[in-house]
C-alpha positions in Angstrom: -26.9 15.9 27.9 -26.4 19.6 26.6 -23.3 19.8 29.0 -21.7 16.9 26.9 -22.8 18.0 23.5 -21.4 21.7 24.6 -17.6 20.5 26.5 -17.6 18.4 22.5 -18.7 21.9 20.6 -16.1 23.9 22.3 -13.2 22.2 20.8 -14.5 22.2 17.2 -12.5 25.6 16.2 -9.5 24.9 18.0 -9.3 21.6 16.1 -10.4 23.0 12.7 -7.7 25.7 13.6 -5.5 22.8 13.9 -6.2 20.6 11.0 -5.6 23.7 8.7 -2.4 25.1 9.6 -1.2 21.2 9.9 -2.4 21.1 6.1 -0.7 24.6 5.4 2.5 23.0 6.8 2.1 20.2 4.4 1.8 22.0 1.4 4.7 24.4 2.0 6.3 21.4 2.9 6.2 19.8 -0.9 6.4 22.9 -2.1 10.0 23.5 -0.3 11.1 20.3 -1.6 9.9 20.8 -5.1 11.8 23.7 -5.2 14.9 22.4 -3.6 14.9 19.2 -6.9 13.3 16.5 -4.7 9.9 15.3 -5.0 7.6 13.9 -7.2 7.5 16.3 -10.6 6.0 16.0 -13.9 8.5 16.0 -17.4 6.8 19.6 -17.8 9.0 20.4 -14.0 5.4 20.5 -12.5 4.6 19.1 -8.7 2.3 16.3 -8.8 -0.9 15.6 -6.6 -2.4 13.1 -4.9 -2.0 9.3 -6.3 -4.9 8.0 -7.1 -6.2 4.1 -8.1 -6.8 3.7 -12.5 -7.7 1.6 -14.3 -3.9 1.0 -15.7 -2.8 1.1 -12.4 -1.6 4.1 -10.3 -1.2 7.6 -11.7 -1.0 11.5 -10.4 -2.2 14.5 -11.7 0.3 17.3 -12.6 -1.1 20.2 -10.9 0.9 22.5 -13.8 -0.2 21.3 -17.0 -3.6 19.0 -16.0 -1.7 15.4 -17.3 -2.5 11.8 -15.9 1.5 10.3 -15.3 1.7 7.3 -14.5 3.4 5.3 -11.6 6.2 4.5 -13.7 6.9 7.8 -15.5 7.2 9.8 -12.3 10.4 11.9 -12.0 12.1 12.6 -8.9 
């Protein structure tokens, strides 16, 4: 049972390894295309984050200046 729980163990890191430069990838990726004028910005030219479920609906958080936009004011 060891044997199982070790060949499992073993791949941890290379996946972790994986998972993180695949999320590095992402992030430059937005970031390129923020600063190419495409993407979803803030009216302060800020990138926003994540959308997330409110109780007026959906809305993303500017990661320059800290403000809630909603759906419907995002610029792109």
């Amino acid at each position: 049972m060891l044997n199982e729980v070790y060949f499992v163990a073993r791949w941890l890191p290379i996946f972790a390894v994986l998972t993180s430069i695949s999320m590095l990838g992402w992030a430059a990726y937005r970031q390129w295309r923020w600063t190419q004028g495409h993407g979803l910005t803030c009216v302060c030219g800020g990138l926003l984050g994540i959308e997330k479920r409110g109780r007026f609906g959906p809305y993303r958080n500017c990661l320059a200046c800290g403000k809630n936009v909603a759906e419907h004011h995002y610029v792109e």
